[in-house]
Backbone as XML, in Angstrom:
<?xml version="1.0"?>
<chain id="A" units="angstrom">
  <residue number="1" name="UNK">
    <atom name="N" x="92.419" y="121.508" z="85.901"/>
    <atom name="CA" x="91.567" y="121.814" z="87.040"/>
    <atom name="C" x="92.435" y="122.195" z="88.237"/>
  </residue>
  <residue number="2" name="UNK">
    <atom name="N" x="91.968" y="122.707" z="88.988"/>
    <atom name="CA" x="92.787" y="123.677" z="89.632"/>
    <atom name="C" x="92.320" y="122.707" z="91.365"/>
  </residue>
  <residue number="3" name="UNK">
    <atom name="N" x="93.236" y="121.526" z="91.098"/>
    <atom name="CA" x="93.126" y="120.313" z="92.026"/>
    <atom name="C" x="94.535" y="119.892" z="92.699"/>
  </residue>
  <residue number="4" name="UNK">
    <atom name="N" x="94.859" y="119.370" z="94.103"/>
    <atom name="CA" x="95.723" y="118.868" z="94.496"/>
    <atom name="C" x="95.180" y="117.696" z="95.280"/>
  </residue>
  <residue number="5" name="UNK">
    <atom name="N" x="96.349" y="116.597" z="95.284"/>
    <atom name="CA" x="96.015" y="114.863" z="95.680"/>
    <atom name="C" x="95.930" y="115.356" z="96.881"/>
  </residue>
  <residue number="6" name="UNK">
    <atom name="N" x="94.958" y="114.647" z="97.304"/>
    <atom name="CA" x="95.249" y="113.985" z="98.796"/>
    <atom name="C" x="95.423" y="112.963" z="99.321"/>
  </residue>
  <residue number="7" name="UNK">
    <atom name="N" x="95.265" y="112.208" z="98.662"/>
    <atom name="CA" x="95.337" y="110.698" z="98.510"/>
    <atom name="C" x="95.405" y="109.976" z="97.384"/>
  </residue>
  <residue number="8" name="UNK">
    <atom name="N" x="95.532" y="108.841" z="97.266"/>
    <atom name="CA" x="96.267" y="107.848" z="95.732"/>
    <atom name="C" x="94.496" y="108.485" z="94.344"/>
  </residue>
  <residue number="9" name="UNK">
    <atom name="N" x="93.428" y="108.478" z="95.352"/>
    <atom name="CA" x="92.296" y="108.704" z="94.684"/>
    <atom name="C" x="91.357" y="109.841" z="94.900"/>
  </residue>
  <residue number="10" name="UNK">
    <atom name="N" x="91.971" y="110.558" z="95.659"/>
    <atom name="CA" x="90.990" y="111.689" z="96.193"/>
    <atom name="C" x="91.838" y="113.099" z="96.448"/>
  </residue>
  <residue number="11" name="UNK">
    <atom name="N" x="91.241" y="113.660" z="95.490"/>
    <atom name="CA" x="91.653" y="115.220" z="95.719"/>
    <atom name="C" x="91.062" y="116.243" z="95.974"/>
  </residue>
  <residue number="12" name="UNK">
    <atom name="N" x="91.691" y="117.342" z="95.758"/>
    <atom name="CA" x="90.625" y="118.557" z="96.732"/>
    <atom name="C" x="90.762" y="119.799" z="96.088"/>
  </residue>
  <residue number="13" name="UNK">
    <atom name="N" x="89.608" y="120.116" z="95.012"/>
    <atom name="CA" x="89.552" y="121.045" z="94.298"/>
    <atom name="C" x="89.386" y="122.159" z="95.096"/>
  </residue>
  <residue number="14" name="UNK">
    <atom name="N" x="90.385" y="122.851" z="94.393"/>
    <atom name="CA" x="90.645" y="124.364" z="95.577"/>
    <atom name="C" x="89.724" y="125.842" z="94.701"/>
  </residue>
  <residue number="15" name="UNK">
    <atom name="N" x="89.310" y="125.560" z="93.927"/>
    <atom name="CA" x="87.802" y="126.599" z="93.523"/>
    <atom name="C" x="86.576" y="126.432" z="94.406"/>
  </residue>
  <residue number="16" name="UNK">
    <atom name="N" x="86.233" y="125.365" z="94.427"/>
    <atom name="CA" x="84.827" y="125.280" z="95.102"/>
    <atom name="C" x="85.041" y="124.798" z="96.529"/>
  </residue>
  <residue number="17" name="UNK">
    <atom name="N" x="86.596" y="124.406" z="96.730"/>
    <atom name="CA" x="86.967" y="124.178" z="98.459"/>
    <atom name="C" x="86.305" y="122.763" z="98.703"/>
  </residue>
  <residue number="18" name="UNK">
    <atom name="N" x="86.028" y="121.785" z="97.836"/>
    <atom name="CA" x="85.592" y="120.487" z="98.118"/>
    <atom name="C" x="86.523" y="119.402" z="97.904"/>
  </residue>
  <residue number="19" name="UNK">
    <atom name="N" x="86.509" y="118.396" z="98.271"/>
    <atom name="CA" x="86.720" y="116.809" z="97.549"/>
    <atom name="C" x="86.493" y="116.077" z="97.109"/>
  </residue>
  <residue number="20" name="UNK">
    <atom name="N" x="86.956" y="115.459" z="96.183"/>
    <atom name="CA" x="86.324" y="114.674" z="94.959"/>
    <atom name="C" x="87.020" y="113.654" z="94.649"/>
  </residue>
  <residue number="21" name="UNK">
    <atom name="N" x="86.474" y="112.556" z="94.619"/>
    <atom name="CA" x="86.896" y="110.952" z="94.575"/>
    <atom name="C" x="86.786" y="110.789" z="92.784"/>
  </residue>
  <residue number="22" name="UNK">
    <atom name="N" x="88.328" y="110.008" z="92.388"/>
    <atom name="CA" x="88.160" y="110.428" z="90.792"/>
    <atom name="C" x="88.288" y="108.588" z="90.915"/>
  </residue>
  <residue number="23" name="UNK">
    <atom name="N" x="87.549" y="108.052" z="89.944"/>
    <atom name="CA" x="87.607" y="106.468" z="89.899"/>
    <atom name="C" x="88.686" y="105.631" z="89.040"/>
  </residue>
  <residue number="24" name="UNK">
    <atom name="N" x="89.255" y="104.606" z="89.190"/>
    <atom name="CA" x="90.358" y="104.339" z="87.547"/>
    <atom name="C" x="89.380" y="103.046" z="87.019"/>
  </residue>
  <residue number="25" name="UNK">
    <atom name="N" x="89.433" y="103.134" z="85.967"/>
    <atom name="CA" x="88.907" y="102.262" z="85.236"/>
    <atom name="C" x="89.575" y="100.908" z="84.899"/>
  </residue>
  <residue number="26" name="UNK">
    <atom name="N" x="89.235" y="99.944" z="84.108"/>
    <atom name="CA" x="89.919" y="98.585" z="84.556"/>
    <atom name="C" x="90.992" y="99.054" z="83.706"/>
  </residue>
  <residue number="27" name="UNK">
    <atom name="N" x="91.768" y="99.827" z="83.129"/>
    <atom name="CA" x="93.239" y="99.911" z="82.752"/>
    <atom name="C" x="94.146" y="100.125" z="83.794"/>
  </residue>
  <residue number="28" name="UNK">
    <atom name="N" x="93.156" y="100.725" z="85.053"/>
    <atom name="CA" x="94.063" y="101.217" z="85.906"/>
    <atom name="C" x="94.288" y="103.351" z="85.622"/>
  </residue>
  <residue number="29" name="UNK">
    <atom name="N" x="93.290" y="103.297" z="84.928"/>
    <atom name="CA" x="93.613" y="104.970" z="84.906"/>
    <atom name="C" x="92.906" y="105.631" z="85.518"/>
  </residue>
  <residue number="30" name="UNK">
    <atom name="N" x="93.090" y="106.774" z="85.854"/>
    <atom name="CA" x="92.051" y="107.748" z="86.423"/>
    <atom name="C" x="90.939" y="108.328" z="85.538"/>
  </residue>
  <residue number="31" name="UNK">
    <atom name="N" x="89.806" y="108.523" z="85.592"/>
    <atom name="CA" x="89.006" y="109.081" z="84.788"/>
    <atom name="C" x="88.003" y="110.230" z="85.297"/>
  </residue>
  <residue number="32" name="UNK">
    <atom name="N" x="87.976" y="111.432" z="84.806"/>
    <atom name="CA" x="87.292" y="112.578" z="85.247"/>
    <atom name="C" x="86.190" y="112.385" z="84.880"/>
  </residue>
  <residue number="33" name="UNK">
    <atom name="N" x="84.815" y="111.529" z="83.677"/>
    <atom name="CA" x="83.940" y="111.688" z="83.454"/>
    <atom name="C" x="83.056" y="111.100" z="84.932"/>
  </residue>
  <residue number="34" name="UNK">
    <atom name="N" x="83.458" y="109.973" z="85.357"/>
    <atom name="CA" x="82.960" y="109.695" z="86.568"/>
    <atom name="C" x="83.592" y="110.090" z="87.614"/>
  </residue>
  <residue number="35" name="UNK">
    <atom name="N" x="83.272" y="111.502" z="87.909"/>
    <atom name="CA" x="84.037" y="112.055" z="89.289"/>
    <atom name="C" x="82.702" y="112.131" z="90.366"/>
  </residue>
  <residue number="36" name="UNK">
    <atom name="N" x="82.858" y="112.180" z="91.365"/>
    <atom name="CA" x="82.047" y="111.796" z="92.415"/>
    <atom name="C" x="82.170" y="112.672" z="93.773"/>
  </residue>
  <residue number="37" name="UNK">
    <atom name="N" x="80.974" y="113.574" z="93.856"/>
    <atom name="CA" x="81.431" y="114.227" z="94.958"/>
    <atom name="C" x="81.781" y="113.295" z="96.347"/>
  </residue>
  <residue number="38" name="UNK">
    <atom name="N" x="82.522" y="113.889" z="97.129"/>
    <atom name="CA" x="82.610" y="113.347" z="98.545"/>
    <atom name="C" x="81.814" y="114.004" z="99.440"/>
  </residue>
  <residue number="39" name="UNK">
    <atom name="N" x="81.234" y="113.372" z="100.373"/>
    <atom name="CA" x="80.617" y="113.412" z="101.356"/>
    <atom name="C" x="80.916" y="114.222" z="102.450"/>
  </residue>
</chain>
C-alpha cells in the first residue's frame, strides 16, 4: 500500500490523501484487516 508512518500507529495513505489508524493485536502486531479511518 502505497503508505508512510506518521506515528508508531498511524499512517497516511498517499492515494486517497487520508489517515489511517492500523491496530496491533495482543501479539503486539500490526494488522490491516481492522484498519480504521481517522477522523
Amino acid at each position: 500500500m502505497p503508505i508512510y508512518p506518521i506515528s508508531e500507529s498511524t499512517f497516511h495513505h498517499t492515494w486517497v490523501d487520508q489517515e489511517y489508524i492500523f491496530e496491533k493485536d495482543e501479539k503486539g502486531e500490526i494488522y490491516f484487516d481492522g484498519i480504521k479511518k481517522k477522523c
